[in-house]
Backbone bond lengths (Angstrom), bond angles and torsions (degrees), N, CA, C in turn:
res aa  C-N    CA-C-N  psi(-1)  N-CA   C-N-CA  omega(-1)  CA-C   N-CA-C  phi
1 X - - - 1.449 - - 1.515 109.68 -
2 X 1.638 111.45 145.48 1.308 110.80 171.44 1.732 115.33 -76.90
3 X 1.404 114.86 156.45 1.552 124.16 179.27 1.676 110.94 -48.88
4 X 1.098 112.11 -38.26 1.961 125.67 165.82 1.246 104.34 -57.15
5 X 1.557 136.13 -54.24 1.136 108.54 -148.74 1.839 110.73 -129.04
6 X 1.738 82.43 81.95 1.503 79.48 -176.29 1.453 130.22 -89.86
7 X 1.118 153.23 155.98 1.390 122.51 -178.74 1.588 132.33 -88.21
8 X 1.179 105.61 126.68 1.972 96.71 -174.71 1.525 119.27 -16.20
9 X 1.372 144.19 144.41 1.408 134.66 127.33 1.152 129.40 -45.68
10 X 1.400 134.88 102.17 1.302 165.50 157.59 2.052 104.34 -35.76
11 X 1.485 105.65 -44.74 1.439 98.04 150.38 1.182 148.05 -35.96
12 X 1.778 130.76 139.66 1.189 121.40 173.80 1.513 109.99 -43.98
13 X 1.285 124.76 137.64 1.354 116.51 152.28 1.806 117.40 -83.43
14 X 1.740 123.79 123.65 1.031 111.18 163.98 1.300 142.90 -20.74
15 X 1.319 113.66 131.19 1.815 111.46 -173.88 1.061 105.10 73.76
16 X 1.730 143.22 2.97 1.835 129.67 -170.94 1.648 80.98 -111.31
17 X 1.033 103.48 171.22 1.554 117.84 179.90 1.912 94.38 -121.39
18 X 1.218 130.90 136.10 1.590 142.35 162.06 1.910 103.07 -38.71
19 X 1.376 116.37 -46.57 0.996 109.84 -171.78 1.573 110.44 -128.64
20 X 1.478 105.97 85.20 1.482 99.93 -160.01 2.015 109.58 -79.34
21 X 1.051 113.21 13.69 1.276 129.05 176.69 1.531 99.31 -85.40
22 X 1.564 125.29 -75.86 1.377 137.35 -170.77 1.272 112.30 107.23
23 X 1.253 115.72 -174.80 1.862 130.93 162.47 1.511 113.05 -60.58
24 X 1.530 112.88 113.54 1.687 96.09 -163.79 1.788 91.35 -79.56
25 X 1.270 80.14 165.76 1.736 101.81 -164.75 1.347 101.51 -67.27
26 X 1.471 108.30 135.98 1.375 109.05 174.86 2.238 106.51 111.18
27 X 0.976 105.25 -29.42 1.452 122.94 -173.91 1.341 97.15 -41.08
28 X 1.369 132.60 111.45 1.943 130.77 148.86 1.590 109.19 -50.79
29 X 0.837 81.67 -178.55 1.832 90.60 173.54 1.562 80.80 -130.22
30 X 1.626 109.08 136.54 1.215 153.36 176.94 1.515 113.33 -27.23
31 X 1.510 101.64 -66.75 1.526 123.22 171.62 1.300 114.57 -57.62
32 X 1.301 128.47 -46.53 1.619 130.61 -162.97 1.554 82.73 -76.07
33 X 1.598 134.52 -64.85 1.388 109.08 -163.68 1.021 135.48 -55.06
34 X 1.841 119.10 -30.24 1.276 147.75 148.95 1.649 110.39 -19.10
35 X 1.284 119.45 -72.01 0.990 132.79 -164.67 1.758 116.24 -79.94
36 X 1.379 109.67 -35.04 1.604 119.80 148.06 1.231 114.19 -46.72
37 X 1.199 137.73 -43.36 1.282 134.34 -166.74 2.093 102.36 -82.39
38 X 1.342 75.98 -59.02 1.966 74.63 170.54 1.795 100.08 -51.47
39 X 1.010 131.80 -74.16 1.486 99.12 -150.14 2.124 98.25 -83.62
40 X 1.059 130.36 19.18 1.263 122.04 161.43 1.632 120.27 -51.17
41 X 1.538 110.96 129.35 1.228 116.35 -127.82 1.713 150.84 58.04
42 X 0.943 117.42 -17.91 1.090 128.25 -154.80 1.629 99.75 -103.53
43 X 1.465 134.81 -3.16 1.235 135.55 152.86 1.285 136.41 -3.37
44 X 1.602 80.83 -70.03 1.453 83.99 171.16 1.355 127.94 -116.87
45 X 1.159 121.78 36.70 1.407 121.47 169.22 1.693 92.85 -99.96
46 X 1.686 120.93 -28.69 1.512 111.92 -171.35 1.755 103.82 -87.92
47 X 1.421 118.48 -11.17 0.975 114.46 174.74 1.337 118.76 -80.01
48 X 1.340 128.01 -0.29 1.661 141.39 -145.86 1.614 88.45 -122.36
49 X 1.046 94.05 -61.55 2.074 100.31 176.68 1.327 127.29 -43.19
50 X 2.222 94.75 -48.58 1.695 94.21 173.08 1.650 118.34 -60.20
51 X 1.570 105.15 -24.53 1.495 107.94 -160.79 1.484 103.55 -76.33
52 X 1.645 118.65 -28.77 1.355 132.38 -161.84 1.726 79.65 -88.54
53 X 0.936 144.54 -89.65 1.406 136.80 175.74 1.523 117.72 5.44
54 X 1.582 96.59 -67.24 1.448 106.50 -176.00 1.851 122.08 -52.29
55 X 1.600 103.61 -42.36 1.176 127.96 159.56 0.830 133.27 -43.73
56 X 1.927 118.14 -22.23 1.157 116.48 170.96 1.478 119.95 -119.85
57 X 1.209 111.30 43.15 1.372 136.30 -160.45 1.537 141.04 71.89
58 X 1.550 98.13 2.94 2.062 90.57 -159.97 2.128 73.50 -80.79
59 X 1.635 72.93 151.25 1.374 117.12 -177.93 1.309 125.25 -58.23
60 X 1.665 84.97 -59.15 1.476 114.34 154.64 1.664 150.69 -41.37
61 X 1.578 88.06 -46.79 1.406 102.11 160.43 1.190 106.16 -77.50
62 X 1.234 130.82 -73.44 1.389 123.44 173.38 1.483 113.64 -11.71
63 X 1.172 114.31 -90.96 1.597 109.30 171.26 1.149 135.59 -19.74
64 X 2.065 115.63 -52.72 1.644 94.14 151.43 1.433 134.31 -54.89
65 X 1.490 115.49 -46.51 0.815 126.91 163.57 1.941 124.11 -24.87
66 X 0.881 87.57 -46.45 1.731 92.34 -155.97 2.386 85.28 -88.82
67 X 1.206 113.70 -17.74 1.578 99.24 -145.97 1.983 74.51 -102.97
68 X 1.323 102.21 -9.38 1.731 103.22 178.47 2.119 107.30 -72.47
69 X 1.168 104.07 -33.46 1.436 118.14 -128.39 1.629 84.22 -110.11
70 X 1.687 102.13 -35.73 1.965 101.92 170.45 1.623 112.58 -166.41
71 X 1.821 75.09 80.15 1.979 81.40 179.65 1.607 129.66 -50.89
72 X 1.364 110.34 148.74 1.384 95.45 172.39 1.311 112.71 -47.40
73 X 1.518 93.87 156.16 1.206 112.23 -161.84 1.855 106.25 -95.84
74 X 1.379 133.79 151.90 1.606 115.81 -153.97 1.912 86.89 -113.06
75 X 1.612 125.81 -26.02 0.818 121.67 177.54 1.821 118.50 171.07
76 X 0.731 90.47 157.21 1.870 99.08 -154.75 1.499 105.12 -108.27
77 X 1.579 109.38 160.66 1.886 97.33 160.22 0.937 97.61 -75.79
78 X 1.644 101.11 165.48 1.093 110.78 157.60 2.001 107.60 -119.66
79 X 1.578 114.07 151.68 1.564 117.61 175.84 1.612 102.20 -108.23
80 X 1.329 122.34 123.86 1.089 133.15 139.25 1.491 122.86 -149.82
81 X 1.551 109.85 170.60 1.612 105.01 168.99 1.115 111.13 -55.40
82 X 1.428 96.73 158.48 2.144 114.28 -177.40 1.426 92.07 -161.17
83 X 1.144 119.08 110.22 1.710 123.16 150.77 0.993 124.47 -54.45
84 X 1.834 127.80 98.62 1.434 107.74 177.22 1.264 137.54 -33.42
85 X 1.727 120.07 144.41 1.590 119.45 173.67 1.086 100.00 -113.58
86 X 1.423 89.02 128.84 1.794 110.53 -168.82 1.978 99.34 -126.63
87 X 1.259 95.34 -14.29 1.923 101.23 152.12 1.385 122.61 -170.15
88 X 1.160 121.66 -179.25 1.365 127.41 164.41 1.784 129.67 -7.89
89 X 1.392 73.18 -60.56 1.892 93.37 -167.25 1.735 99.65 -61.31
90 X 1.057 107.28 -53.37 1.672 129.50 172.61 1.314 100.54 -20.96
91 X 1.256 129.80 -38.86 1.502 119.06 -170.36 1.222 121.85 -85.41
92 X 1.561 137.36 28.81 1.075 171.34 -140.33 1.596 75.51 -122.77
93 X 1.142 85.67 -108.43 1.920 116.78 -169.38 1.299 92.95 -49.57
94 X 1.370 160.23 -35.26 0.960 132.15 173.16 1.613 132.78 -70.43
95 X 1.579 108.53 -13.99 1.513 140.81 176.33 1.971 93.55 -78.90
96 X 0.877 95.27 -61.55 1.716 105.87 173.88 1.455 101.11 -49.31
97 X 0.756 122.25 -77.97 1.710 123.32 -168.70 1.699 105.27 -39.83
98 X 1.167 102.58 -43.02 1.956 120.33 -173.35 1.604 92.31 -42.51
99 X 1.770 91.67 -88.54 1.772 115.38 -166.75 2.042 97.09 -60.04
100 X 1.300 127.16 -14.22 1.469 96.32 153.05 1.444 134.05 -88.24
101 X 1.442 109.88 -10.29 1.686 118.05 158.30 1.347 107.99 -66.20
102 X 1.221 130.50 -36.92 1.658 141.27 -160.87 1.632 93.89 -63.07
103 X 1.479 108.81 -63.63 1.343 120.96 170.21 1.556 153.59 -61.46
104 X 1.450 82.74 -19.66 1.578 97.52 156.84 1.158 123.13 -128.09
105 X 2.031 113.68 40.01 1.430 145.10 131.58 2.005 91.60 81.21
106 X 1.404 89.85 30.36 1.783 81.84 -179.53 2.004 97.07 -77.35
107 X 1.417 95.27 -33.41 1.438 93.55 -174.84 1.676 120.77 -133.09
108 X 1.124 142.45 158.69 1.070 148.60 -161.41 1.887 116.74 -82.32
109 X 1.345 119.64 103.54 1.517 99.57 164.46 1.648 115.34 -1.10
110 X 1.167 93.77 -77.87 1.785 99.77 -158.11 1.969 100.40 -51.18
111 X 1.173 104.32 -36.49 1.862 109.12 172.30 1.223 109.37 -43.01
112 X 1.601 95.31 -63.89 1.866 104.64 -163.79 1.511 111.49 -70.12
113 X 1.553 122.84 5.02 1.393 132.52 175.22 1.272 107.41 -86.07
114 X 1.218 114.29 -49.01 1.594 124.53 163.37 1.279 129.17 -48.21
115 X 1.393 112.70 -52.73 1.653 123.78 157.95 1.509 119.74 -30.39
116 X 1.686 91.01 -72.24 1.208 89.35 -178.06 1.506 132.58 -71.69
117 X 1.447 121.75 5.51 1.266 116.37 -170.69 1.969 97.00 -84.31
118 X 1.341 92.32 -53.53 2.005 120.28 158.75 1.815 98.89 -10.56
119 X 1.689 101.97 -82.50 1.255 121.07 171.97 2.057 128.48 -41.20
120 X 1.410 92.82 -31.77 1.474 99.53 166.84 1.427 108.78 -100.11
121 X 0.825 120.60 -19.19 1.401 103.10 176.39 1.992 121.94 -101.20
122 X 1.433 100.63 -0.66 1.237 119.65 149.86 2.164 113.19 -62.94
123 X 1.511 83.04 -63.57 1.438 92.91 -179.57 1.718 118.18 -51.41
124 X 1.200 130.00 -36.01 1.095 146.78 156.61 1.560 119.59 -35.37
125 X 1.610 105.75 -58.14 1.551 106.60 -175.05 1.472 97.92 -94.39
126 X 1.235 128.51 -13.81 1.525 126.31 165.70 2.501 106.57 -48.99
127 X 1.509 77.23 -59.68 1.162 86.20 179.50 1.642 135.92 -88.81
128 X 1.518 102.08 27.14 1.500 115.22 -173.18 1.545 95.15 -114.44
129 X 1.763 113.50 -31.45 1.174 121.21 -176.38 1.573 115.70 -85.88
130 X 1.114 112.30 -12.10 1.816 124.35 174.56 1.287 89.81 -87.35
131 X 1.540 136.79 -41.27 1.853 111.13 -158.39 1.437 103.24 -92.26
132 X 1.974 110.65 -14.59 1.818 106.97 175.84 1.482 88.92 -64.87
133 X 1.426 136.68 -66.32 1.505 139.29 -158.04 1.398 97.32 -34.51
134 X 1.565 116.10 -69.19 1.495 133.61 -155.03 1.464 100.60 -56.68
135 X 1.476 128.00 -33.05 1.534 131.31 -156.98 1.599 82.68 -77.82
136 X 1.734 125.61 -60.60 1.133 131.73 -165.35 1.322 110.14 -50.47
137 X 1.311 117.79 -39.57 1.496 96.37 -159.42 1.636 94.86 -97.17
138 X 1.612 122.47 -12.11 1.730 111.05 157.40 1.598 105.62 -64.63
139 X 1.084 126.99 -27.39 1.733 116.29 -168.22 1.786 87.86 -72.39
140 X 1.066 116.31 -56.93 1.426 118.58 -163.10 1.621 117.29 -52.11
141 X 1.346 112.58 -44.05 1.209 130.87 156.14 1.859 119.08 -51.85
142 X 0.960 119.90 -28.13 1.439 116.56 -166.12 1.956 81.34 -97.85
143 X 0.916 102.76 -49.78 2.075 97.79 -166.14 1.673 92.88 -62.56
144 X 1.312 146.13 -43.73 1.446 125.68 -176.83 1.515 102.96 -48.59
C-alpha cells in the first residue's frame, strides 16, 4: 500500500462508545415481554392457585403469598427524644441523646447511624448559612 492510502481502523476508538446512540428509551427486554404475554390473562387464575396452595400447606406458597400481601419492610420510624438544634454547638447533645437511645435499646445502631448522618448534615447547612451571613455582613462593612 501507498503512504495515502491507508485503511481506517475498524477498532473501537478510545473514549467513543460502539453505539453512541444507546438502547432507545423505553426498550423491554425481549424475555419479560415474552413471558407477559404468556401469562396475559391468566393473573388471576395463578394468583387463586398460589393462595389455594398456600391453604393447603406448601410453605412455599405461603411464603409468596405472605411476602406479596406484606413485604419486608426497608425501614420504619423511629420515636425517641431529640433536643432541638437550634445551632452548631447543639450537636453535642444531640449526638448524646442518639448513643443514649442506642443504649437503652430504644433504637438500633444501624438507626442511630442514620440519625446522625441527618444530624451532620443539618450541622453543615446550619454552618454554610452562618459563614454566607458572616461574609455579608464583612462585605457590607468593607463597602461603607
Amino acid at each position: 500500500m501507498s503512504a495515502g492510502t491507508e485503511k481506517p481502523s475498524t477498532r473501537f476508538q478510545k473514549g467513543q462508545s460502539g453505539n453512541p446512540a444507546g438502547k432507545a428509551k423505553g426498550t423491554r427486554n425481549a424475555a419479560t415481554v415474552a413471558l407477559e404475554s404468556l401469562l396475559d390473562g391468566q393473573a388471576q387464575a395463578l394468583t387463586q392457585k398460589a393462595i389455594d396452595m398456600a391453604l393447603a400447606g406448601d410453605m412455599q406458597a405461603l411464603r409468596l403469598c405472605i411476602d406479596r400481601i406484606l413485604p419486608p419492610r426497608k425501614d420504619r420510624p423511629v420515636t425517641f427524644a431529640l433536643p432541638a438544634i437550634t445551632s452548631a454547638q447543639d450537636a453535642a447533645k444531640v449526638t448524646s441523646a442518639i448513643l443514649a437511645a442506642v443504649a437503652a435499646g430504644e433504637i438500633t445502631p444501624a438507626d442511630a447511624g442514620e440519625i446522625s448522618k441527618l444530624v451532620e448534615a443539618y450541622v453543615k447547612a446550619f454552618e454554610t448559612a452562618e459563614l454566607a451571613d458572616r461574609l455579608e455582613r464583612l462585605e457590607r462593612m468593607t463597602a461603607q
